[in-house]
C-alpha positions in Angstrom: 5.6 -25.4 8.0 8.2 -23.0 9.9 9.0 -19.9 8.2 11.9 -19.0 7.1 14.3 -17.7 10.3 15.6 -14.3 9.3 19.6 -15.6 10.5 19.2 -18.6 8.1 17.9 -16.2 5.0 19.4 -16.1 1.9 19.6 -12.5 0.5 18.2 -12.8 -3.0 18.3 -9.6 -5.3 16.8 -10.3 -8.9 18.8 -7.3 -10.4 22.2 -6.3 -8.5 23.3 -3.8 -11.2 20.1 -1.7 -10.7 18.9 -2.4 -6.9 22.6 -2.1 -5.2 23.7 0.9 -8.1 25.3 3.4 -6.4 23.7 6.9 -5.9 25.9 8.5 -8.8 25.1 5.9 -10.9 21.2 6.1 -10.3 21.2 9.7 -10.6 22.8 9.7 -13.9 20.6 7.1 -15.3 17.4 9.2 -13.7 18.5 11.9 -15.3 18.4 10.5 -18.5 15.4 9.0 -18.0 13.5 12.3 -17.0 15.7 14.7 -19.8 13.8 12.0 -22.2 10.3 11.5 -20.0 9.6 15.6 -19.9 10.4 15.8 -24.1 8.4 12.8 -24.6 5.1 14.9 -22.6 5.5 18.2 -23.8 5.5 17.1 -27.2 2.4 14.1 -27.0 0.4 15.3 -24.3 -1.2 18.6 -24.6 -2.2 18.4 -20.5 1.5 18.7 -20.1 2.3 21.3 -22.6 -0.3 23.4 -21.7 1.2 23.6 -17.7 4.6 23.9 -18.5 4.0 26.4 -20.9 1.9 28.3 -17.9 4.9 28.0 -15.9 7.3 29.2 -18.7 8.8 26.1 -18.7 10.4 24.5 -22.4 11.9 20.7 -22.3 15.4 22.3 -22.4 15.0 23.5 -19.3 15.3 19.7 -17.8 18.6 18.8 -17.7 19.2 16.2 -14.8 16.9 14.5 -12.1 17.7 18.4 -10.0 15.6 20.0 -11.8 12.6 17.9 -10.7 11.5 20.5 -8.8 10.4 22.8 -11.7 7.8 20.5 -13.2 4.0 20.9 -12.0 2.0 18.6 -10.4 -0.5 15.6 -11.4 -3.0 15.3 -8.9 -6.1 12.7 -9.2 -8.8 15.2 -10.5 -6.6 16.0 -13.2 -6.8 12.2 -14.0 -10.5 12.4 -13.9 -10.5 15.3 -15.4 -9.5 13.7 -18.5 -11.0 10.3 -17.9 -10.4 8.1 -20.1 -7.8 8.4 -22.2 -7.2 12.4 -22.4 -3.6 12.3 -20.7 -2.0 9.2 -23.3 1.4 10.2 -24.8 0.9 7.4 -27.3 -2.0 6.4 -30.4 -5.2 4.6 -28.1 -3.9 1.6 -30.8 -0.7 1.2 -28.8 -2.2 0.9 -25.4 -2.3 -2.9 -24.7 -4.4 -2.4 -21.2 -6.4 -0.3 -19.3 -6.2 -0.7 -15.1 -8.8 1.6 -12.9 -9.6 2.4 -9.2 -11.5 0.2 -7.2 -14.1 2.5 -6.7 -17.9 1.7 -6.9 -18.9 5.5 -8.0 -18.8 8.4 -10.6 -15.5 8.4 -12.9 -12.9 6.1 -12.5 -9.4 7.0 -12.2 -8.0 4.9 -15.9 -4.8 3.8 -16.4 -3.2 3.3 -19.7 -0.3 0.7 -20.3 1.2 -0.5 -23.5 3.0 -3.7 -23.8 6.3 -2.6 -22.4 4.3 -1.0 -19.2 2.9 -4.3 -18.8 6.4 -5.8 -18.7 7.9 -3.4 -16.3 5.1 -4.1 -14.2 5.8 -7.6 -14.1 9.1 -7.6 -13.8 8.9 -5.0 -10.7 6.5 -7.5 -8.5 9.1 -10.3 -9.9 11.5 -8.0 -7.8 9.6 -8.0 -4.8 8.9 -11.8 -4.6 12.3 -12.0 -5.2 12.7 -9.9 -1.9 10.4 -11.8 -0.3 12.4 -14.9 -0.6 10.2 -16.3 -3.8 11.7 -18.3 -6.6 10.3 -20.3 -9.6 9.6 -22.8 -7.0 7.1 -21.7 -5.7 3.3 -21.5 -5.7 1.8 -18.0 -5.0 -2.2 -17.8 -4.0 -3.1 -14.7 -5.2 -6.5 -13.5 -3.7 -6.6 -9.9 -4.9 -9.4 -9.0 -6.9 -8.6 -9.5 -10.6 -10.2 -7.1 -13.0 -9.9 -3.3 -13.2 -8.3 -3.0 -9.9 -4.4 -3.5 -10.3 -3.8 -6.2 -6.9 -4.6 -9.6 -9.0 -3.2 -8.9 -12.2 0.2 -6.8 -10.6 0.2 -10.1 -8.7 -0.1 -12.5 -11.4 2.3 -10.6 -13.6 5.0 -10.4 -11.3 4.9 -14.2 -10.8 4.5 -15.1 -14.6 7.9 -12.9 -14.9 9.7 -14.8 -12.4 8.4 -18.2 -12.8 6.5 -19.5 -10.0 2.7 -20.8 -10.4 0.4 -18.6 -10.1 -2.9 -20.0 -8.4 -5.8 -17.0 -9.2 -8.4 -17.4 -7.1 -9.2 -13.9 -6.7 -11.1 -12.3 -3.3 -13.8 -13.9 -1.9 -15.3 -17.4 -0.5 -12.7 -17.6 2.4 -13.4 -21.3 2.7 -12.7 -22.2 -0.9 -9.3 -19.8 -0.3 -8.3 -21.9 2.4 -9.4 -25.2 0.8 -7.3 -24.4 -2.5 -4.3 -23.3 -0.4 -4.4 -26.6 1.6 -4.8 -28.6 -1.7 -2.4 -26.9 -4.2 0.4 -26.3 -1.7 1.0 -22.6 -1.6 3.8 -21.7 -0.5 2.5 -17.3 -0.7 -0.2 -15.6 -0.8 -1.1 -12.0 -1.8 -4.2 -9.9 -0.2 -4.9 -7.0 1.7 -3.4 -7.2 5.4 -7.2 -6.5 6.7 -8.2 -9.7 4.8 -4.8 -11.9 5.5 -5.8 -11.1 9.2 -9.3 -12.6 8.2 -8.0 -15.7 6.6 -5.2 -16.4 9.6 -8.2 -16.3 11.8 -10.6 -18.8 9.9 -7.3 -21.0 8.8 -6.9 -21.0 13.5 -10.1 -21.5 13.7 -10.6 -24.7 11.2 -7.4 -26.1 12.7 -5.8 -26.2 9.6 -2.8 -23.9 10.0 -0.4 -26.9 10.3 -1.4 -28.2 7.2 -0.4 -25.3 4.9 3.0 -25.1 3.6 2.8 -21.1 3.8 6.2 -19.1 4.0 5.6 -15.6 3.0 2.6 -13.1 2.8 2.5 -10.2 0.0 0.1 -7.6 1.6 -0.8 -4.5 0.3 -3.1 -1.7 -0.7 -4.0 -0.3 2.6 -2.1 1.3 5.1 -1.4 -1.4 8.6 1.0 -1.8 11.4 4.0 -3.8 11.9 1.3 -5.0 14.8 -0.6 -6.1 12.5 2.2 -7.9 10.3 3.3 -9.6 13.6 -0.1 -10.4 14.5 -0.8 -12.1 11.0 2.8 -14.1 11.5 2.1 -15.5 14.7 -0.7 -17.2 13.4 -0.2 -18.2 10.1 4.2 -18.6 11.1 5.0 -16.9 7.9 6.9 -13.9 6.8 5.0 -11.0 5.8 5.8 -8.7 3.4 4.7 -4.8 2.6 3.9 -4.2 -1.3 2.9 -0.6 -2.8 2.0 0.5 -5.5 -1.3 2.4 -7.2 -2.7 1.9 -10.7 -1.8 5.6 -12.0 1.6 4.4 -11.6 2.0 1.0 -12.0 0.0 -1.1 -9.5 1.7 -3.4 -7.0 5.4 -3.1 -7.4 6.5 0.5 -6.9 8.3 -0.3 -3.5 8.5 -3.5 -1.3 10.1 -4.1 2.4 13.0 -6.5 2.6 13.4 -9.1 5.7 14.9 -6.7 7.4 11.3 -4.3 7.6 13.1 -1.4 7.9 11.3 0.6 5.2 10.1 -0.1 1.9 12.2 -0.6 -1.1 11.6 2.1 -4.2 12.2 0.5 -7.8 13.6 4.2 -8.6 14.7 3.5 -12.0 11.2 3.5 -12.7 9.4 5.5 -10.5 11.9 8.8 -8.9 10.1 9.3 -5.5 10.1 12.7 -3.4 8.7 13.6 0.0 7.2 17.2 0.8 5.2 18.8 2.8 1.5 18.9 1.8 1.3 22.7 3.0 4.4 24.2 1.1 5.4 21.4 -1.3 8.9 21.8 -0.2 10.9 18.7 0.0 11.3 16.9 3.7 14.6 15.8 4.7 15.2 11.8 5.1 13.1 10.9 8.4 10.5 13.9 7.9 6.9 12.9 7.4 5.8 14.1 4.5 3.8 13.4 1.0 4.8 10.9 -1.7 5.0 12.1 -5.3 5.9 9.8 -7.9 7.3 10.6 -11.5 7.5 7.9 -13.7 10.8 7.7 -16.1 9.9 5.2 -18.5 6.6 4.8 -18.5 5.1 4.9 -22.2 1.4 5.1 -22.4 0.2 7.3 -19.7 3.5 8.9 -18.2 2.5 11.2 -15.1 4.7 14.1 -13.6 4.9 14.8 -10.0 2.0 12.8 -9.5 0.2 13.2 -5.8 -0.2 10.2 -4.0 -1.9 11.2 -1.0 0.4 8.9 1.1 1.9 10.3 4.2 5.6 8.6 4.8 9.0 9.3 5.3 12.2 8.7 3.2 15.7 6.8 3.5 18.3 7.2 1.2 21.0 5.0 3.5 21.6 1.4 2.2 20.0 -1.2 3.8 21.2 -4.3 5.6 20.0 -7.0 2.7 22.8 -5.0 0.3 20.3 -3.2 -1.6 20.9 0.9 -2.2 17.4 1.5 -3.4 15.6 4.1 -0.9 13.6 2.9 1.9 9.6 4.7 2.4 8.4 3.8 6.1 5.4 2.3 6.5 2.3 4.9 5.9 1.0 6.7 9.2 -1.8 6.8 6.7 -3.3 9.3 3.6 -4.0 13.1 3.5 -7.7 12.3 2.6 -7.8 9.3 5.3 -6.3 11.9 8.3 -9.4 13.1 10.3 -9.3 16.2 12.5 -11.6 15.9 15.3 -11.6 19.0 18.0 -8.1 20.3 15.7 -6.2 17.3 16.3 -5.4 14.8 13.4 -6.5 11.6 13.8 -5.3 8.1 11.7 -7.0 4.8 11.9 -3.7 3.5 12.1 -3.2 5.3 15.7 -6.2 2.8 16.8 -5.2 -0.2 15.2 -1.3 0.2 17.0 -3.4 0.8 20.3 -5.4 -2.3 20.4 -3.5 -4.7 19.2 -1.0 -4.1 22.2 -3.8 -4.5 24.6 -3.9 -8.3 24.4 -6.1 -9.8 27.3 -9.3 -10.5 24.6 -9.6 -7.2 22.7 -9.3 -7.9 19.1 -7.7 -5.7 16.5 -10.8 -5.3 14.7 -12.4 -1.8 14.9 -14.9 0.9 13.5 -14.2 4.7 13.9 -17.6 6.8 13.9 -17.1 10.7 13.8 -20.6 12.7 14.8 -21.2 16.6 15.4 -23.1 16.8 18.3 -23.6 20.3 19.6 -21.4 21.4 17.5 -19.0 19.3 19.0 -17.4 16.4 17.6 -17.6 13.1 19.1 -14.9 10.2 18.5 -16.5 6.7 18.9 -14.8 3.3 18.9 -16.6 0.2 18.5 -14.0 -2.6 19.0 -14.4 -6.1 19.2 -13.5 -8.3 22.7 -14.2 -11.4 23.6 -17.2 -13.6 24.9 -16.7 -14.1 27.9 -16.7 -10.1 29.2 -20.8 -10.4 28.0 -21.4 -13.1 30.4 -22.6 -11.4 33.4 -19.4 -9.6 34.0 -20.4 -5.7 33.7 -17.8 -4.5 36.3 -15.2 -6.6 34.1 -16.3 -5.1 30.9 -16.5 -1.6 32.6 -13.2 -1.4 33.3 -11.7 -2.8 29.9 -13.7 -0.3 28.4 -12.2 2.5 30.5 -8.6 1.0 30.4 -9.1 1.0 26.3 -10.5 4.6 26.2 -7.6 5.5 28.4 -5.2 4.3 25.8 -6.6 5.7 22.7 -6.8 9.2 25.0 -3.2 8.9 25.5 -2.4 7.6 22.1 -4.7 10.3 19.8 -4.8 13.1 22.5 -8.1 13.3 22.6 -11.1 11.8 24.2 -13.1 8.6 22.8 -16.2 6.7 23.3 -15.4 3.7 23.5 -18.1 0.8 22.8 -17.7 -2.7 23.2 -19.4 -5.8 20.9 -19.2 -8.7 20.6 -16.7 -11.3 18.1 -18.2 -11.2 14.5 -20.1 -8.1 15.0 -17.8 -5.6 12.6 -18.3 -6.8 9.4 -14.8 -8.0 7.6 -13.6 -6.7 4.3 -12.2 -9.2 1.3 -10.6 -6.0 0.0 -9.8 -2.7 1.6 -11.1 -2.2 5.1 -13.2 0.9 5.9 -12.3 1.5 9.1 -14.1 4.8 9.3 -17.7 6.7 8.9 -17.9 10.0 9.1 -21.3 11.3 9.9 -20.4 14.7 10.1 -20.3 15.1 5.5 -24.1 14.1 6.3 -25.2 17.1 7.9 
């Protein structure tokens, strides 16, 4: 099935009143939102109280969105800090779910929602599939991981609130996903970009990619390159589609990109975004690469101010070409704690992944980075993937794509790399988030 040609696509905005309001209009219902958020914390959450009052701070003080800048910070220890349910602005009785981290170790970082959470939630990722040309249609294959993590249920939410079928197969068995797609008719599908790239390639390789009825991609939860996205739509011929979001906030549904890709749509009635620099905290001006904080207006059972998200984007406040007024994050270069500095120069998986996938000629865009400390030195290695027929008694061949690749990831990083070549298979795929990178030097 064709996807749909961008010329021929009918701009479809779930809520014009809210995502075209004017600027005016949006601040004045922020500012409302916040005047009544800040009250709310100060008065049911003793975390809150007990930083504003260090800061001299009384509700009062908050009169309008501008004064955003006054509030402290939320960071993710102080969410584990008071794991589970120490940071609630509401009785544990009014809490109608909990959502968590995806981690495998020590505490998790909880989420509290009650029922009207849970709604917003829904009707956020309704917006997005809205933006990504959805209606109630369709079928959506959602093959997030249901469970603590937010992906399947955000997923599954969104498309309850707007209608379509949800088909819940959760991560995993890549032949069953592919089977079930084929049978049921999907017409989406939601998943990481790292595993969409996964299930293009065995979907190719069973010749079966003419059968599905796929038009749009929801991928999420891991930062990847319009490469990538382009990569993933040449094979599968779909539209693509960018969702964010994070469970201390509200899971997928906090922003989406539009057809356009031009940046990612923020739902800013619910969640006011800022982007500052990590050193000084001061706010970066629209283009500036910066951090994302979130504060979230409405948000009843675990409300967070200034939360840290550890994402490192960059801001639009112009109005976009689908209509919508809504401010536009860019794609992530990547996350504070994901950045590596190796010989004073910070590093981003993301750098790597851009660089491959515009080699062509049989690398693949599938990759490890290993940082070691030898000598006191630190040494960048990158095993990448290439195909066959460079192991078949053709070492000057390999030799020089191994130099031409280190060449470009010198050029693109600005600094040297090891470069080490294996075969198709041999870097294990992820179902969920990929780890791209091992750092042997927190061993030592």
């Amino acid at each position: 099935m064709a996807r749909v040609a961008m010329e021929n696509w009918e701009e479809r905005i779930r809520d014009p009143k809210i995502e075209c309001m004017s600027r005016d209009e949006m601040s004045a219902l922020q500012s409302e939102r916040l005047v009544k958020q800040v009250k709310n914390v100060y008065d049911n959450v003793a975390f809150y109280r007990e930083k504003m009052d260090a800061l001299g701070l009384e509700p009062g003080d908050i009169r309008g969105i501008e004064d955003i800048t006054k509030l402290p910070f939320t960071t993710k220890e102080d969410l584990r800090n008071n794991y589970p349910f120490g940071l609630l602005a509401v009785p544990q009785s009014k809490i109608a779910r909990v959502q968590g981290t995806s981690g495998t170790t020590g505490k998790l970082t909880l989420a509290s929602y009650t029922q009207k959470d849970v709604d917003v939630w829904g009707e956020c990722v309704a917006r997005a599939l809205t933006m990504a040309g959805l209606t109630e249609e369709d079928k959506l294959h959602v093959c997030y991981g249901y469970g603590l993590f937010t992906g399947g249920m955000g997923l599954d939410l969104g498309a309850r609130a707007l209608g379509c079928m949800a088909i819940p197969m959760s991560s995993g068995n890549t032949q069953r996903q592919l089977m079930c797609m084929e049978d049921f008719g999907a017409t989406a599908f939601a998943c990481t970009p790292s595993y969409a790239l996964y299930l293009a390639e065995a979907a190719q390789e069973a010749g079966i990619v003419d059968r599905l009825q796929l038009k749009a991609g929801i991928n999420g939860a891991e930062p990847w390159t319009d490469e990538m996205r382009l990569k993933i739509e040449s094979i599968l011929n779909v539209n693509c589609f960018d969702i964010y979001g994070l469970c201390e906030v509200t899971g997928p549904g906090v922003a989406m990109d539009c057809i356009h890709h031009k940046g990612l749509h923020v739902y800013e009635d619910y969640f006011y975004p800022e982007v500052l620099n990590p050193a000084d905290h001061s706010p970066c001006a629209d283009g500036e690469t910066g951090e994302l904080v979130f504060t979230t207006l409405a948000k009843e059972g675990m409300p967070l101010l200034r939360y840290r998200t550890k994402d490192l984007t960059s801001i639009d406040h112009s109005p976009c070409a689908c209509g919508r007024t809504l401010p536009r994050i860019q794609k992530f270069t990547g996350r504070t704690d994901d950045m590596k500095v190796i010989r004073g120069v910070n590093v981003f998986p993301t750098q790597v992944e851009a660089v491959l996938l515009k080699m062509g000629g049989g690398v693949a865009p599938h990759y490890m980075m290993i940082v070691d400390r030898v000598n006191n030195l630190d040494v960048l290695t990158v095993m990448v993937e290439v195909d066959e027929r460079f192991f078949s008694d053709q070492i000057r061949e390999l030799d020089a794509l191994r130099e031409r690749i280190a060449d470009a990831l010198k050029q693109a990083l600005g600094v040297s790399v090891v470069v080490k070549l294996v075969e198709p298979k041999t870097i294990q795929r992820s179902e969920g988030k990929a780890k791209r990178v091992i750092d042997n030097r927190n061993l030592v």
